[in-house]
N, C-alpha and C positions, 0 to 999 in steps of 0.2 A: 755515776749512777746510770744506769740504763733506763730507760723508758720504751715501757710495750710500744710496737708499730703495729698497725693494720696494713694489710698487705693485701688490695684488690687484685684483680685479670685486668690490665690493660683494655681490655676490652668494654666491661664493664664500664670502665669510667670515660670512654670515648661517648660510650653509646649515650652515657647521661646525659652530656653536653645539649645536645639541642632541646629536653625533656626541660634543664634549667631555663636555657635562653626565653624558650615558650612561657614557663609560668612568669620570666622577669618581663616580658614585652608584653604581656597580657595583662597582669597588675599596672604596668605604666600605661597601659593604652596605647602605646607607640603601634601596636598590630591588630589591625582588624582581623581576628583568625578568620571569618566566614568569609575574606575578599583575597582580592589578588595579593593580597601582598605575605600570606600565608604560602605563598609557592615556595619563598625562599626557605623556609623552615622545612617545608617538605622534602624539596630537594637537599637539603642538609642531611637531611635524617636517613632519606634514603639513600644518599651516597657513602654515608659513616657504616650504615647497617648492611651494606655491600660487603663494602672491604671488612668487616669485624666479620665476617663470616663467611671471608675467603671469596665475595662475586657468587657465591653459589645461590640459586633460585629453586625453591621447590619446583618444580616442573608444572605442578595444579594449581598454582596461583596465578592472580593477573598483578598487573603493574598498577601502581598509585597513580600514576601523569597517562594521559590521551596522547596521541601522535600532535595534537594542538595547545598539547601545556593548558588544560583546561580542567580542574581538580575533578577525581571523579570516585566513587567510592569504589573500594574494595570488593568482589565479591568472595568472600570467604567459602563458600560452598561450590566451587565454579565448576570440581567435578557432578553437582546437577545436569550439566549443560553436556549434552551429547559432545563428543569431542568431534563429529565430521557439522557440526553448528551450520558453517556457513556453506560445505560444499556436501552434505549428505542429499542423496536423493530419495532415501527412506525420508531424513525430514521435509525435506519438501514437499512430498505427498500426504504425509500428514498435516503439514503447517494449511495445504489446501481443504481439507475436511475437516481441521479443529477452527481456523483462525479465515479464511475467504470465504469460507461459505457456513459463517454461524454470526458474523459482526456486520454491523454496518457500515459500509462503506459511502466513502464522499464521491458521486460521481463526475457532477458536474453545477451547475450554476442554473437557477431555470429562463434567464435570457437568450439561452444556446436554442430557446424553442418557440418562434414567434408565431407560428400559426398552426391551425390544425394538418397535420400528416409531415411537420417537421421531425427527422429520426437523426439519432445519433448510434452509431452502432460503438462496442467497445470489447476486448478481453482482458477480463481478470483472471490473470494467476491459473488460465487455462479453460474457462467459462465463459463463451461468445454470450454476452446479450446486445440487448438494445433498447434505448428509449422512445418516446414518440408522443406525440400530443394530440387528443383527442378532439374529437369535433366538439365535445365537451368542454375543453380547454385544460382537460385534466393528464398530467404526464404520467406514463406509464411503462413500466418494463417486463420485457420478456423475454425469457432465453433464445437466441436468435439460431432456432434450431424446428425442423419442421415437424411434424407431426407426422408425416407418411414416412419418408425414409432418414429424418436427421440431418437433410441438406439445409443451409444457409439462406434466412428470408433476406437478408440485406444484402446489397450488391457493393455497395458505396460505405465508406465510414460516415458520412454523411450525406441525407439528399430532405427530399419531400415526394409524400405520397399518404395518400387516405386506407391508399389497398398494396398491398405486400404481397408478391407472388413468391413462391419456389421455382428457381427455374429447372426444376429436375422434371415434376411433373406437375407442373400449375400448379399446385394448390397453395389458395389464395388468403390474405387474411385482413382483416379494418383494423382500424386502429384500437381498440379492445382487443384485439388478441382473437375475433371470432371466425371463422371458417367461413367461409363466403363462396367458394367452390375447390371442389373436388373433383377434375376429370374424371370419367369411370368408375367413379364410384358413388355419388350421387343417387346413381338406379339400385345399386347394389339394399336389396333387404334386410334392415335392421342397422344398418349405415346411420349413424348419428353424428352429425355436422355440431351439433353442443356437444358432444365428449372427446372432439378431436380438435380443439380450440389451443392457440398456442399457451407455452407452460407461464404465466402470468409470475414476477417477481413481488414481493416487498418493496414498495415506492414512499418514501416519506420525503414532501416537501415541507421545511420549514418556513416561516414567516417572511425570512427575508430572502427564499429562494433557492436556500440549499437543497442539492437532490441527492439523498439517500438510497440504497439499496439493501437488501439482504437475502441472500440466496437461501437460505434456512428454507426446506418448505415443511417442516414440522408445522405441528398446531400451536404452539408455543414457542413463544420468541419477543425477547425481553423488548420492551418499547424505547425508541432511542430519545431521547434528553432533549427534546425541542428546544426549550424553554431555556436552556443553559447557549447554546448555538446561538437563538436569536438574540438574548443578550449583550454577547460579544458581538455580533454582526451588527446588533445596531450600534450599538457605542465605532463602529470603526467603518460607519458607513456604506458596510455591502448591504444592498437593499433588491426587491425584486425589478426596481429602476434599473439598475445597473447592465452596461451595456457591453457583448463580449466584443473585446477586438482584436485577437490574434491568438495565437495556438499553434504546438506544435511538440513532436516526441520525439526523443532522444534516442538509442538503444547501445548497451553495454553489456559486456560480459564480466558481471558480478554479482552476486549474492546480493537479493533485496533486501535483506537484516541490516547488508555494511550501511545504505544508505539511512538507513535510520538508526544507528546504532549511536548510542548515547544522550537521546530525547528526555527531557524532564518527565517526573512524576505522573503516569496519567491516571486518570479513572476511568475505574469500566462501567458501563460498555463505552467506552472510546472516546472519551476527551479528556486532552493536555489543559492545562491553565493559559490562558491566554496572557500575554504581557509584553510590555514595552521593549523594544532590542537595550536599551538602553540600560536595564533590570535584569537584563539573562542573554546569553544566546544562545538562540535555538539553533535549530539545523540549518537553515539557509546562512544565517552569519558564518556560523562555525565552520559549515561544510563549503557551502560551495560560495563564501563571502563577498555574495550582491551588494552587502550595504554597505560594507570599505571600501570596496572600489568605486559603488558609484557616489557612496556620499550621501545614500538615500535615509530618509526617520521613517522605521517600519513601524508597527505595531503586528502579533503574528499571533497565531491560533494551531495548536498542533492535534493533528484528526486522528485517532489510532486506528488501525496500525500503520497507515504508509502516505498520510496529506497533509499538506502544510498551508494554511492560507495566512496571506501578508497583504498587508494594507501600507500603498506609501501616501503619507500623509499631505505632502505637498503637493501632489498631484491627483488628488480623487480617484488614484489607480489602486486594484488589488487586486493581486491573482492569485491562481492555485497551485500547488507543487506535486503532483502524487506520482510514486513510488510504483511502478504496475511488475509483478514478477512475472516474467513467461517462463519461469524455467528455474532449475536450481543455482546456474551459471550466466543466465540470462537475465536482462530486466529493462525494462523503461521508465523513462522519467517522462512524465507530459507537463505542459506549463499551459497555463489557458490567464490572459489577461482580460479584466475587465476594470469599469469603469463607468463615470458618469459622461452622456450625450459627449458635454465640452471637453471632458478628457481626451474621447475619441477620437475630434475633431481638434487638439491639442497638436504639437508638434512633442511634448515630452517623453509620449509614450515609443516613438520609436528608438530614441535614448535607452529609454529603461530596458525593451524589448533586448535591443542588442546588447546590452550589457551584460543580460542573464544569457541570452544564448553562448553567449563567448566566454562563460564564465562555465555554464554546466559543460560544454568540451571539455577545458581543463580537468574538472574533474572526474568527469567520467572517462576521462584517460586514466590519471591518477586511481580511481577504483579499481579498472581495468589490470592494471598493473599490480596492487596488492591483491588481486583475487586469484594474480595468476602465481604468484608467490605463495599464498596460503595454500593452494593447489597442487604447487609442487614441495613442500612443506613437508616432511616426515610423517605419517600419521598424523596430519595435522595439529601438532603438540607447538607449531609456533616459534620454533627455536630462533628462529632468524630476528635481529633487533629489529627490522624493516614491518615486521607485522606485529610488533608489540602493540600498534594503536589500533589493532583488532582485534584483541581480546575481548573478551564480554566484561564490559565494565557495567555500572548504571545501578548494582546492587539492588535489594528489593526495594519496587516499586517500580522501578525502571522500562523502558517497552522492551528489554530484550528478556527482563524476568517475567513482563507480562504474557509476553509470547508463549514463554515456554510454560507459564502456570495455565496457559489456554491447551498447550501441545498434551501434560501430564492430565487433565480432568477429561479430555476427550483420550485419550489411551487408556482413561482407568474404566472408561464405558464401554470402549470396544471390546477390554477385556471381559468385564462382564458378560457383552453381550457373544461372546468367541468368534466376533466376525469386525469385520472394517465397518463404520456406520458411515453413510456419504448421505450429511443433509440434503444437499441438492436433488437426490433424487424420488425421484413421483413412482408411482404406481399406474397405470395405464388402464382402462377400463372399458377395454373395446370387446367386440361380439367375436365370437366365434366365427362367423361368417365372412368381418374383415378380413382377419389374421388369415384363413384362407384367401382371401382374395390377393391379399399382401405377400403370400408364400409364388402366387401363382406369378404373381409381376414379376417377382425375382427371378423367377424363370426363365419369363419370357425375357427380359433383361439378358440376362444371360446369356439366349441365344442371339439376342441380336447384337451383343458389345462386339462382335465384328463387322460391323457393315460398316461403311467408308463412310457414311454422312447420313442426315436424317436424324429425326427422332427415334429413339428406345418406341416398342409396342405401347408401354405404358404410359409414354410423356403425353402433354396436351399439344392439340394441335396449333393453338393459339398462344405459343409460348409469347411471340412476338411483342405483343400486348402487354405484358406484363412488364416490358422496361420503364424504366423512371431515373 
């Protein structure tokens, strides 16, 4: 007697295999699918689904596993994602008009400003400003850009001073951003010293000190989440106490996305969930791993789109991490540590200090090196196994989908509006009689950019004065 057979594809019944194993180890509990120990089944699956279809890779997909063996979702849509992502310079001129100058960004700490006419000067993603503390006591920023010809009020990344000169042509300013003098033009009729005050930024100090900006100069601009920040900062001890005590910036040639790429969930406008290293890792563990080598217990806080603040528990120390793009192939990393009085006066922190500094080289080699690999990359399509851990992983929710959901809502306005929209910029409301006067300095400029020494016709004579 014969008996019917069924007769599968080899393939079919390979591919089942791990499809079984999963529902038998998930009935017994032996696997925690949401923990590590689900990698083995991934890489099973993904190895079998390889070979049952010849190695061959759709070309628009990403990979299951990170360069870090860290599970990461799928993006199934990944042709969204412009394909020059991380080396286009069309994106990065947008990424500076949808995403640097419409969010708030983390600057700094407000212990960096202990008395009135302390400044910190800074560039974001291509926009000089600067902070500074008022005789008021209240911190404040402004585009670090003058008002007469665009030349630079700060000399120093950091100093102190009450009054802020240009040193092109004196003009001078206080700590409010006000016009305080103007060579030559002072006399000038219809010259108004309140309409040529420097361009004033968005300043949000929270509770426990954090200093916020936002370059937006719309009339509208969503309010940043105080209340969520001070929250986390107090449970993890940065307070307005807290005392900075070292600092310093990195620079690499890489794409500011790589160094945040694959961040947990955030909300907008701009905060991660804060949690224990111990529960997740974030970017410092994952990326550039301060807390394996040194053994430190973080608790951490991720700022969207480019700050990291960590708290090490046993030492009353917490610094900051942020991301600074200059450029589409350019970037910095700054780290600013702080801390309480005894920290400072501790002997720990210089432990911790160099552990990070020796730690961000490595990897800002290692960036360095797959940036220049994605660069030289085909079309950037990624073929090389060496940049598989830069594909756009993180699927929705992600900061690299948040990004780009920032990039498409500001290009769908531009569209509208048939032109580039650039928040940052103001409208000017000066006389007629200025802007003559302004036309006539160029001139004279002009004729004297060849004299061997001395000031321009237009400069003050008292530039001298003005150092600090």
């Amino acid at each position: 007697m014969q008996y019917p057979t069924l007769s599968l594809p080899a393939t079919y019944v390979i591919a089942a295999i791990p499809v079984l194993l999963f529902a038998l180890f998930t009935a017994t509990g032996k696997y925690d699918v949401f923990g590590r120990s689900w990698l083995s089944i991934a890489r099973l699956f993904n190895v079998i689904n390889s070979n049952a279809h010849g190695g061959n890779r759709s070309r628009g997909s990403s990979t299951l596993l990170n360069a870090n063996d860290e599970p990461s979702v799928d993006v199934s849509k990944e042709s969204d994602f412009p394909t020059n992502w991380w080396t286009g310079e069309d994106v990065f001129l947008l990424e500076r008009r949808a995403v640097f100058s419409k969010t708030w960004l983390f600057i700094a700490h407000s212990s960096r400003f202990m008395k009135p006419g302390d400044y910190h000067a800074f560039d974001v993603c291509g926009f000089p400003l600067f902070l500074i503390q008022g005789k008021d006591g209240v911190i404040r920023a402004f585009h670090d850009v003058c008002r007469h010809r665009a030349y630079s009020i700060t000399r120093k990344k950091s100093g102190s001073s009450t009054v802020l000169g240009c040193r092109y042509h004196g003009w001078s300013y206080d700590t409010r951003g006000n016009l305080v003098k103007a060579p030559q033009f002072e006399t000038l009729e219809s010259f108004d010293k309140r309409q040529n005050g420097l361009f004033e930024i968005r300043t949000k100090v929270t509770k426990h000190g954090l200093v916020f900006v936002n370059l937006d100069a719309g009339s509208e601009v969503d309010d940043l989440d105080e209340g969520v920040f001070d929250k986390i900062a107090g449970l993890n001890r940065i307070s307005r106490g807290s005392v900075w005590i070292d600092g310093w910036e990195m620079e690499g040639n890489f794409n500011w996305k790589m160094a945040v790429q694959n961040l947990n969930r955030q909300n907008a406008p701009g905060l991660g969930q804060g949690a224990k290293l111990q529960e997740r890792k974030p970017v410092l563990r994952r990326m550039f791993s301060v807390a394996e080598r040194a053994h430190i217990n973080f608790s951490g806080l991720d700022v969207f789109p480019t700050t990291f603040l960590h708290v090490v528990r046993e030492d009353s120390l917490w610094y900051s991490l942020s991301v600074i793009p200059a450029g589409v192939g350019r970037t910095s990393i700054r780290c600013d540590l702080y801390g309480s009085q005894t920290a400072k006066e501790g002997s720990q922190k210089e432990a911790i200090s160099k552990s990070i500094r020796t730690t961000l080289e490595s990897r800002l080699a290692e960036l360095e090196a797959t940036y220049k690999m994605l660069v030289d990359s085909e079309a950037n399509d990624f073929p090389k196994k060496e940049t598989d851990g830069y594909r756009v992983h993180g699927g929705p929710g992600g900061t690299q989908e948040s990004i780009l959901k920032k990039l498409k809502a500001h290009l769908k306005l531009e569209r509208v509006a048939g032109e580039e929209i650039l928040p940052t910029v103001r409208r000017s409301d000066t006389s007629t009689k200025y802007k003559e006067a302004n036309e006539l300095c160029k001139e004279l400029e002009s004729l004297g950019a060849g004299a061997a020494s001395g000031p321009l016709p237009c400069q003050s004579k008292n530039m001298g004065s003005l150092a600090w």
